[in-house]
C-alpha positions as CSV (number, residue, x, y, z in Angstrom):
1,X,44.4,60.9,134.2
2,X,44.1,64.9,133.5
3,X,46.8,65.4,136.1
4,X,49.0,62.7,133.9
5,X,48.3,64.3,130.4
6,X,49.3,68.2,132.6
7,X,52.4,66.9,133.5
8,X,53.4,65.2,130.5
9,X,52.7,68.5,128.8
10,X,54.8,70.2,131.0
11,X,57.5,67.9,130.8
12,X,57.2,68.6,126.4
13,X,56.8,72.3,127.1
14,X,59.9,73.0,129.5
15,X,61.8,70.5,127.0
16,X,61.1,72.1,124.0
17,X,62.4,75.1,125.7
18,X,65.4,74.0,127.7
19,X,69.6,74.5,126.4
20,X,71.0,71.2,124.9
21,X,75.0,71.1,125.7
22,X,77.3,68.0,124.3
23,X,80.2,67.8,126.4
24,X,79.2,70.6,128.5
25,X,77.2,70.8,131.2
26,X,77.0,74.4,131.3
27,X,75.0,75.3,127.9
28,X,75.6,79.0,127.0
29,X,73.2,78.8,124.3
30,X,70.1,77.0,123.2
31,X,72.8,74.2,121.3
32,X,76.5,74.5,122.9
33,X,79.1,71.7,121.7
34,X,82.0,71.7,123.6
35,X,84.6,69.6,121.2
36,X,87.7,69.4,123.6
37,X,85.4,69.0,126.6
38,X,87.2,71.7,128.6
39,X,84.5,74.3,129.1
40,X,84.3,75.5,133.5
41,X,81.1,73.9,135.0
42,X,79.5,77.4,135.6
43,X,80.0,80.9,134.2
44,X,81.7,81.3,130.7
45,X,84.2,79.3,129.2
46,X,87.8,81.6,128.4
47,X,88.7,82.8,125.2
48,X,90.8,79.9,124.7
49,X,88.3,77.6,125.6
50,X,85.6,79.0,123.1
51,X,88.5,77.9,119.9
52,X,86.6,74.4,120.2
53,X,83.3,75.4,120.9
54,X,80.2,75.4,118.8
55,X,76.7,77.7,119.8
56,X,73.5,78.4,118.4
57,X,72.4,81.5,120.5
58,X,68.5,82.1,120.8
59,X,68.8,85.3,118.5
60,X,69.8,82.6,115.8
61,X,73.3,83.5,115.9
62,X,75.9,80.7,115.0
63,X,79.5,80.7,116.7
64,X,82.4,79.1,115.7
65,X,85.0,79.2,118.1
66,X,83.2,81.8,120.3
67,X,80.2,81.3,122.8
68,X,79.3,85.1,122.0
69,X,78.5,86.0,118.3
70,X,77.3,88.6,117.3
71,X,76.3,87.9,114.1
72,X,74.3,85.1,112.1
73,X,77.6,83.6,111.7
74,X,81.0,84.6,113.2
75,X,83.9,82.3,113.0
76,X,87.2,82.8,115.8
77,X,90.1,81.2,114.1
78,X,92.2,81.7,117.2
79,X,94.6,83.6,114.7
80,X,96.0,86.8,115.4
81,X,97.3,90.0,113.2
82,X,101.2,88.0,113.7
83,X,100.2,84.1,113.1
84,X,97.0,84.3,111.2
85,X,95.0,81.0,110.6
86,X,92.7,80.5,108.2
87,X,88.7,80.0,109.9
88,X,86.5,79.2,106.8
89,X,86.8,77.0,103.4
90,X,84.4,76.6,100.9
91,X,85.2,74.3,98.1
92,X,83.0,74.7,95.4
93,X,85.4,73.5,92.1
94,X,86.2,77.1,91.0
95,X,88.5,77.6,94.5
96,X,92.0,78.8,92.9
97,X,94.6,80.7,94.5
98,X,93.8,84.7,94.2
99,X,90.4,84.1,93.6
100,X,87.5,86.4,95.8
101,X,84.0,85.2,97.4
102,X,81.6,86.8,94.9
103,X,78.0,86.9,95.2
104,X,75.3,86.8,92.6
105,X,72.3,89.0,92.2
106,X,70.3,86.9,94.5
107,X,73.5,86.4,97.3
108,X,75.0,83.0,96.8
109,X,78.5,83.4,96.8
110,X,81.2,81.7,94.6
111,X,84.6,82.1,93.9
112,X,86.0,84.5,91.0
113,X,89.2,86.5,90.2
114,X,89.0,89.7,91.1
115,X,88.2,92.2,88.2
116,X,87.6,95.8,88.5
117,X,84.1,96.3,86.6
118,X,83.6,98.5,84.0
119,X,80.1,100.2,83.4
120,X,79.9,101.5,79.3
121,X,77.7,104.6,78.7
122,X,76.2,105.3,75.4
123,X,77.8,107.7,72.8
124,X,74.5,109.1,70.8
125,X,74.1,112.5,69.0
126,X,76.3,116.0,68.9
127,X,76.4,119.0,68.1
128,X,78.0,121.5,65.4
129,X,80.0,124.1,67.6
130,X,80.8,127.4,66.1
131,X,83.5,128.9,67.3
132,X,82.1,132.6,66.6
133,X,79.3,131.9,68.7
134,X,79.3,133.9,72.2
135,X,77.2,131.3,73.6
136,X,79.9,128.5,73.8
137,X,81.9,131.1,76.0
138,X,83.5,130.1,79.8
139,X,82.1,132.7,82.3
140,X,83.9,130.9,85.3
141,X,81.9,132.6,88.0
142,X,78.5,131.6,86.1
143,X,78.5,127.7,84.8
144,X,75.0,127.6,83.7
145,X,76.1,129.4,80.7
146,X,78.6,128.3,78.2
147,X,77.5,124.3,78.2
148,X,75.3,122.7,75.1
149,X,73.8,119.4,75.5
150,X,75.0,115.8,73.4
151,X,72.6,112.9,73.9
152,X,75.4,110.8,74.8
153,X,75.2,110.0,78.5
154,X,76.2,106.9,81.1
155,X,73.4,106.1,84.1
156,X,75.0,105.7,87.4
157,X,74.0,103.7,90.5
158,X,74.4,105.6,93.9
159,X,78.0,105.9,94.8
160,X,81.1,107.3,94.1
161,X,82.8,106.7,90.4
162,X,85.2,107.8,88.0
163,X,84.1,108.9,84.9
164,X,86.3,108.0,82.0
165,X,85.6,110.4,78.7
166,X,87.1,110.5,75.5
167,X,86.3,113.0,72.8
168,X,87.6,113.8,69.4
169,X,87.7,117.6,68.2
170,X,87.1,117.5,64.7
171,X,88.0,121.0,63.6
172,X,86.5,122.5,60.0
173,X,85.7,125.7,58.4
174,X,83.0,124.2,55.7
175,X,83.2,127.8,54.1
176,X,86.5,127.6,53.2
177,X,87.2,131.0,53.0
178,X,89.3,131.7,55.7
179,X,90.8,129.3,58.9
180,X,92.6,129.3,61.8
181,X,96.2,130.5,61.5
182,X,99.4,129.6,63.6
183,X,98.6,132.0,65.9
184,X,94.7,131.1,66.5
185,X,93.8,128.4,69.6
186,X,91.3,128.1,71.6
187,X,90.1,125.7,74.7
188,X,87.2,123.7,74.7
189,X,85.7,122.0,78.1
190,X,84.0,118.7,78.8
191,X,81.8,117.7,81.4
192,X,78.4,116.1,83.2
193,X,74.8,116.9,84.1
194,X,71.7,115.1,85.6
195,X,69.3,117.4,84.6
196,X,66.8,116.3,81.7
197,X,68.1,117.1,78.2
198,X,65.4,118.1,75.2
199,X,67.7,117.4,72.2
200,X,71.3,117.4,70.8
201,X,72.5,121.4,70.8
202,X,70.0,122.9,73.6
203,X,70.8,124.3,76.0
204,X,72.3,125.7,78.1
205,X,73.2,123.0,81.1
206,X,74.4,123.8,84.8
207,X,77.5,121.2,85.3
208,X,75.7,118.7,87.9
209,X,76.9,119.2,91.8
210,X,77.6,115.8,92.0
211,X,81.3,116.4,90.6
212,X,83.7,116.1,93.1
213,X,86.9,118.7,92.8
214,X,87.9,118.8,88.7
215,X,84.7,120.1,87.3
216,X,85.7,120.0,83.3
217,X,88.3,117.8,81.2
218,X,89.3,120.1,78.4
219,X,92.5,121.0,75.3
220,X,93.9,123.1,73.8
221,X,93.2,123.2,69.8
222,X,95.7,125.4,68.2
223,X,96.1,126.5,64.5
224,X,97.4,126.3,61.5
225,X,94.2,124.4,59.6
226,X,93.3,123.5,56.5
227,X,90.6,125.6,54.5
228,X,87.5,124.1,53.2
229,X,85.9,120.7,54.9
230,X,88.8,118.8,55.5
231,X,89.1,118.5,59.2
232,X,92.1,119.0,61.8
233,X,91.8,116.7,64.6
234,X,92.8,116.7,68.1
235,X,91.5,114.5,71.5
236,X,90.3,115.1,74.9
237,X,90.9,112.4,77.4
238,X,90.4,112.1,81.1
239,X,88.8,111.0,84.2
240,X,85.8,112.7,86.4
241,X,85.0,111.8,89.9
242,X,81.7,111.7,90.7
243,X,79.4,111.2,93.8
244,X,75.7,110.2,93.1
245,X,74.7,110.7,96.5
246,X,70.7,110.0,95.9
247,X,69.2,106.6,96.1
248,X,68.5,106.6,92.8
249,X,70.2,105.8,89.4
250,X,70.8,108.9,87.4
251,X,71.6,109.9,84.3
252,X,74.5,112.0,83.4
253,X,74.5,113.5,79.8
254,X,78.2,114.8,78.2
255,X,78.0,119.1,77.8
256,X,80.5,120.8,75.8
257,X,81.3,124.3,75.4
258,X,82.7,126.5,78.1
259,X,85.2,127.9,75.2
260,X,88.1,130.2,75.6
261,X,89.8,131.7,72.5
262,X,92.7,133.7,71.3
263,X,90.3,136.0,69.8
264,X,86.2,136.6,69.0
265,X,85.5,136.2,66.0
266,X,87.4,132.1,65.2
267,X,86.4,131.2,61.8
268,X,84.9,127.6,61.7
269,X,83.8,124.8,64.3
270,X,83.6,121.7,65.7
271,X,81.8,119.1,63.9
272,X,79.1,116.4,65.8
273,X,81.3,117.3,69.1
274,X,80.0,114.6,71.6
275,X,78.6,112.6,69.2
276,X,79.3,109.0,67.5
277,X,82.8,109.2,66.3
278,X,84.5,106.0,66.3
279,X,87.2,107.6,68.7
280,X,84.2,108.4,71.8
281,X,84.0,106.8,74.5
282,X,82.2,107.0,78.1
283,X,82.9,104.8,80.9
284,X,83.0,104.7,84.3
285,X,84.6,102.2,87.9
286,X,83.0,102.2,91.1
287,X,85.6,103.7,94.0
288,X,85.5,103.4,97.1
């Protein structure tokens, strides 16, 4: 009776353990359907006999049309680069012509028209920049002088972006007493860092290394103005790239200054620079 139950067992045991083939007789995996029945006896069916073929491989791989994947799934069409042929449809009710497989947080994937995502940072507080102050100057071959912290900032996931900013220059001279004249300008630069920032005006900030090639956005402000409070107004608009090379999400705050002028002593400044005018904006799309 012990010798029955042993072999019995062993019968289970090399069972549970053997390759199952339908239509084949030579299993390549530990579940091989052979659809068209036309798989060789021994050794491994040809390309064109995997198109029919379906495996489950030990590793848990799945193949569809191939008795070799090398993935969880892998699907062989049988197409090539001059007839293509479609290997996989998933028909969920929101399939359309156009439309991308898009997962969700957790990975289920759906269907969706592709749309390039935009990520909105937050336009906070300025600062008042004099123009007669030497500490707003450009020294090109030191940047950790010159640039004056806003709170206004975007957080950004590792990987490359583009920065979109958009800043109005509102010009004044609140004394009233003298402004800027035809011939008066000066240049005013925009641009990012990650390190911490205390408060609206301190300063001053080290552009962050992550900025790849254009370091600043800037313009050119040029006179006449009005005296008094009432303001001339002018825009800066363009597009930073960015790397954020950690594995962390950072912060990048908006730094202003880095100014170049026709002379010293500018009358005037530039009122809540960086800070929430209705015209301010800072966004950024992920690139590849």
């Amino acid at each position: 009776m012990k010798k029955i139950i042993v072999i019995i067992s062993m019968i289970i045991l090399n069972s549970a353990y053997s390759q199952v083939g339908i239509n084949t007789q030579n299993p390549r995996g530990i579940f091989h359907i052979d659809g068209n029945k036309n798989n060789p006896s021994t050794g491994d069916p040809s390309a064109s006999q995997q198109k029919d073929d379906f495996i489950v491989l030990s590793s848990g791989n799945v193949g569809i049309g191939t008795a070799t994947p090398g993935r969880k799934l892998e699907i062989n069409s049988g197409g090539t680069a001059g007839n293509p042929i479609d290997g996989f449809r998933l028909t969920d009710g929101r399939q359309a012509k156009n439309k991308a497989l898009i997962s969700d947080e957790n990975g289920s994937a759906h269907w969706e028209y592709i749309a390039l995502k935009s990520y909105k940072g937050n336009i906070a507080d300025g600062f008042d920049l004099s123009l007669n102050n030497s500490s707003y100057n450009f020294n090109s071959s030191d940047l950790s002088t010159g640039f004056y912290a806003t709170t206004s900032y975007i957080d950004l996931a590792p990987g490359n972006w583009q920065v979109n900013i958009s800043l109005l220059l509102a010009y004044d001279n609140i004394s009233g007493t003298s402004t800027l004249t035809r011939d008066d300008w000066f240049w005013t630069r925009v641009t990012l860092t990650d390190a911490p920032v205390s408060a609206k005006g301190s300063g001053p900030y080290t552009p962050t290394a992550d900025l790849d090639e254009t370091k600043f956005l800037g313009n050119i402000f040029n006179g006449p103005a009005p005296t008094g409070g009432v303001p001339k107004y002018a825009m800066i608009n363009g597009a930073l790239m960015l790397n954020n090379s950690s594995s962390n999400t950072k912060r990048y705050y908006i730094i202003i200054g880095g100014v170049t002028r026709s002379s010293a002593g500018l009358p005037g400044r530039l009122k809540n620079v960086g800070g929430m005018w209705g015209e301010n904006v800072i966004s950024a799309f992920a690139v590849q």
